[in-house]
Each structure stands twice: as structure tokens, then as C-alpha cells.
N, C-alpha and C positions, 0 to 999 in steps of 0.2 A: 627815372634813372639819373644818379649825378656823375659827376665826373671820376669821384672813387669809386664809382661804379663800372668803370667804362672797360668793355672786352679788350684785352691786345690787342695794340697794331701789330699788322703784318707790315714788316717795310720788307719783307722777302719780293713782294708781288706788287708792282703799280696798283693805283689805285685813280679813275678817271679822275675825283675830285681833287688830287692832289697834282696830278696833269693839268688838271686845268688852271690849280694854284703857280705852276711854277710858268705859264704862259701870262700870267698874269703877274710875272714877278713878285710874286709871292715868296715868304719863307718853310710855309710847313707841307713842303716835301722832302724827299729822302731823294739817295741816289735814285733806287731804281725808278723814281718817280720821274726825275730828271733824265731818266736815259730814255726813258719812250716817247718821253716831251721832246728831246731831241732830235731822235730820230725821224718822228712826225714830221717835226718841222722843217727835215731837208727833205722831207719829200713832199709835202705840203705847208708852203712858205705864205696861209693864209688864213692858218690855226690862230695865232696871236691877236690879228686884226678881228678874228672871228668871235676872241673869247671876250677879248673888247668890247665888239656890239652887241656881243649875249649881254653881258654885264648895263649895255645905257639901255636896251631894247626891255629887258625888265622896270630899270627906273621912270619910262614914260611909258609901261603900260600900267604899271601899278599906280602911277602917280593916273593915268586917264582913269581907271574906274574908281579910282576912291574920288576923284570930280564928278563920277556919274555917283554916287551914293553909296561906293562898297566901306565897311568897315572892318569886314572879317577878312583872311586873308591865311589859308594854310601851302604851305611852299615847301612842295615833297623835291628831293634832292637839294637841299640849301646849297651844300661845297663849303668849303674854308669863307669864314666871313670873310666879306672885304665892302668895305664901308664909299657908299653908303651901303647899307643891306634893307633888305626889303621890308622892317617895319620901323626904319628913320624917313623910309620916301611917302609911304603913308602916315606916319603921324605926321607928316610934315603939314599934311593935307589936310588931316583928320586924326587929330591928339588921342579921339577918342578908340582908336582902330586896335583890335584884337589882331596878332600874327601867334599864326603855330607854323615853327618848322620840324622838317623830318628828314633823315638824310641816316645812312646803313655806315658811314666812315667814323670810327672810333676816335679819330684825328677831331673831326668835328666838334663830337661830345663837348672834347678839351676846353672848346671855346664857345658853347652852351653859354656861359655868364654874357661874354661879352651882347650874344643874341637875346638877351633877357634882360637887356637895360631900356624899359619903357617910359614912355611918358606915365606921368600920376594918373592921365585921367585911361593910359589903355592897358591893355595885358601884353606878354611875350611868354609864349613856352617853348618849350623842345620836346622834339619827340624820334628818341632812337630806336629806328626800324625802318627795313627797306619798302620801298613803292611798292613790291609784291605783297605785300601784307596791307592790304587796301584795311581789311577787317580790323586789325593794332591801331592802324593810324587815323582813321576816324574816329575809332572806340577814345584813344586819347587825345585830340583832338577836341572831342564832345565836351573836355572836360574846361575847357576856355573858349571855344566856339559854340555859337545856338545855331547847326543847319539844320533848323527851321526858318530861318533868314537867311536871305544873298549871303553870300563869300564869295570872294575870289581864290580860285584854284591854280595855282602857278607849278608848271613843270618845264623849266627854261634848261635845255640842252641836256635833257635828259632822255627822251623817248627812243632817241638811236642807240643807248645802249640795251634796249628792250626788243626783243622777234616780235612774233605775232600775237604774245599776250599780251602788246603794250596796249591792240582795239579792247580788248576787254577790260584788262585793269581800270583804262580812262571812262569806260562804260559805267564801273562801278563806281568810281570814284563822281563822276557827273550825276550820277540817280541820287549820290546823296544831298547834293545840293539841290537848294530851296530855288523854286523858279524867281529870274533877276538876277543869278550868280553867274558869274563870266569864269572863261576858261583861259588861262594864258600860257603859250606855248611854243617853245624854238626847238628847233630841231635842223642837223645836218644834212646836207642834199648832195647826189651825185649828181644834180643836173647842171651846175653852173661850171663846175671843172673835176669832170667823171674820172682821168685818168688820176689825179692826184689825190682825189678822195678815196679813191680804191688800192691805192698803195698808203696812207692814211688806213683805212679800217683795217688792212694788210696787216702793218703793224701794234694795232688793238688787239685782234687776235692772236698773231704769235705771243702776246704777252699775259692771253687766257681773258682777254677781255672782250666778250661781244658786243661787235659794231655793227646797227643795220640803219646806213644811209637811207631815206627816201626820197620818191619824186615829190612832185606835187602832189600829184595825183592821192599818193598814199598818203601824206603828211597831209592834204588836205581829208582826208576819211575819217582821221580824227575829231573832226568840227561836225561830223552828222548830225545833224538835226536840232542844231545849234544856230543861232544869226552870228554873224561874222561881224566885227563892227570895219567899218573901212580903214585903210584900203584894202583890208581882208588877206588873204595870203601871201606873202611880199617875203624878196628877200629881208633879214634881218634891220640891215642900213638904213630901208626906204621906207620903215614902219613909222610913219610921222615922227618923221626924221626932226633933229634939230639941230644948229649952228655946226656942232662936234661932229655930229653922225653927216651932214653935207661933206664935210671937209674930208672924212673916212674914207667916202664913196669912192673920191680923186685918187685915193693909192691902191684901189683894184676891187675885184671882188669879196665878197664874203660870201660863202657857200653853204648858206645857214637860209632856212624859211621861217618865219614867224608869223602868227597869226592870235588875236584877240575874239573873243566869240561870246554872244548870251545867252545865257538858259531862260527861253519863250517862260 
């Protein structure tokens, strides 16, 4: 699909990745995207910080496994680019590195080109369709990725807007990758500050958008049968942290879990 291709937006109804653009001081939100960003953030004053270290917590885990030998690299929920983006941190590593991303926001499409500016020696594709269509986004996918080889599979601050078919969907999606593929993954917790997170998904839902916070416990069940690579499930900030992410840690929490993991 190209860009004259692309479904209307609805700017009727927020849209998480356009929420998470205007925390990020982003431009390509609308009002209503701007009023549920708002509102979050007077009730939880640590969405900003959070969307922050979603954004470095991708950069050094994709930059660790393309140092362990990944090349491949498919990243279901991309959101509005914002640079660096996840296959400028791997070519950086490795020129030669294959990215396909996937993401359901027609917003996105828009900026399809700018995700498809590769080095000579790798590939970049796009692929419009949501994480529940496991079956779409491998099928395209296949068509710039060999999972007959490692990939890395990245779904960063995505899993909380998924119920109980987020165990399955990640089930499908991990049997397709080739043993040596890693899993990368953040996700929102009500365990570090339960009352704010909960008036937080409060207003997800009034705005028809499903929020499902987890513990550890659950956001680690994720990783079944998978090795962890150290220090394994951590808040987001403390995932082999660096100089920026230390200095973060000083102005409070971030109520986000992250975890890196291997396919045996």
C-alpha cells in the first residue's frame, strides 16, 4: 500500500500513536489527540518521562542485539516516526540490516517514505495492518525478511493496549521466528504507581481506547519459554541504562516494564 493509498483518518477519535506523538512533542496530532494527552497527563504527570524512555529503551535494545548478530528486525506498532527510528539504530551497527515496520494508523502511512530511507547495502519496508492480523504481517513481511533466520521482533508500548489476546497473538508471532531471534518488549505497569495508572487507563477508555496495565507477573508471561537477556525484566529506565537514562531515573519514576529475551 502507498500513501495514495492510505484509509482516512479519523481525527473524530484519538488515536494512541498520535497520543504518544504529542507527549513527545510531536506535530502529527489533532485536537482530539491533544485533549486525551492532556488530560492523562494531569492525572499521570509521568506519561512524558515514560514516552521518553520507551523511545532510548528501543535505541539500546535494538542497538544490543544487532551487536549480538541480528540483521532482521520487524516492529509491529512503529507510531509517528521520530528519529532516530528503528532502522537508522541498526544500520548504524549493521548497514546491512533488513527493517519492516507495521502499524493500523493511516497517519503513519503518510510517513511510510520517510521509514524507507535505507542504507545501499539493507532494505526498509512498511506494512499497513494491525498486530491482530499476525497472518497479513508476516505474509508481508516475508517479502523483505528470510524467518528462516534470527529477527528481531519489537513491540515497544504496545502490549497494554491489547486483553488477553496479546498471550496469543506474541505466541504466533514468536513460532515464526527462527531459533536466535529475540523478542523486544515494553509495556505499562500499575505496579510502580497503581492509583495514577488507573485514572490513566480511566481515560483510554472513556475515549473507546483499551488499556490493560500489567504486573510483572503478567508482562513477564510474555517471555515464556524464552531466555531473558539480563537484567531481564526491569523497569524501562534501568534496562542497561545509559549517561541520559541515569540522569532520568533522578526526576521519578517511569511505570513502564521492559524486557529483552531469546528464542533457544
Amino acid at each position: 500500500m502507498t500513501a495514495s493509498d492510505a484509509p482516512r483518518i479519523d481525527t473524530s477519535r484519538p488515536h494512541p500513536a498520535r497520543v504518544y506523538d504529542w507527549w513527545l512533542g510531536g506535530k502529527d496530532n489533532y485536537p482530539v489527540d491533544e485533549e486525551l494527552a492532556r488530560r492523562i497527563l494531569a492525572v499521570d504527570g509521568t506519561v512524558v518521562r515514560g514516552a521518553r524512555a520507551n523511545r532510548r529503551f528501543m535505541q539500546r535494545a535494538v542497538r544490543t542485539v544487532a551487536e549480538a548478530g541480528i540483521r532482521q528486525f520487524l516492529d509491529i506498532g512503529t507510531g509517528i516516526p521520530t528519529e532516530p527510528n528503528l532502522h537508522q539504530v541498526a544500520q548504524e551497527v549493521a548497514p546491512s540490516s533488513r527493517v519492516v515496520y507495521a502499524d493500523n494508523d493511516p497517519i503513519v502511512l503518510r510517513h511510510a517514505q520517510a521509514l524507507l530511507h535505507s542504507t545501499p547495502e539493507g532494505a526498509t519496508n512498511y506494512v499497513h495492518a494491525d498486530v491482530r492480523e499476525p497472518d497479513t504481517i508476516l505474509r508481508l513481511a516475508a517479502e523483505t525478511l528470510d524467518f528462516s533466520q534470527p529477527a528481531a521482533l519489537s513491540l515497544v508500548a504496545l502490549t497494554h493496549y491489547l486483553g488477553d489476546e496479546a498471550y496469543g497473538l506474541l505466541t504466533r508471532y514468536v513460532d515464526a521466528l527462527a531459533p536466535g531471534s529475540f523478542l523486544i518488549l515494553s509495556q505499562v505497569t500499575p505496579d510502580l504507581s497503581p492509583q495514577a495508572i488507573e485514572k490513566a487507563a480511566e481515560q483510554f477508555r472513556r475515549s473507546g481506547t483499551p488499556f490493560f496495565p500489567r504486573s510483572l507477573a503478567e508482562f513477564s508471561r510474555f517471555f515464556d519459554g524464552l531466555e531473558l537477556l539480563g537484567p531481564g525484566v526491569i523497569p524501562v529506565s534501568g534496562w542497561r541504562p545509559g549517561p541520559e537514562d541515569v540522569a532520568a531515573q533522578a526526576e521519578g519514576i517511569v511505570p513502564v516494564y521492559a524486557g529483552v529475551a531469546r528464542k533457544a
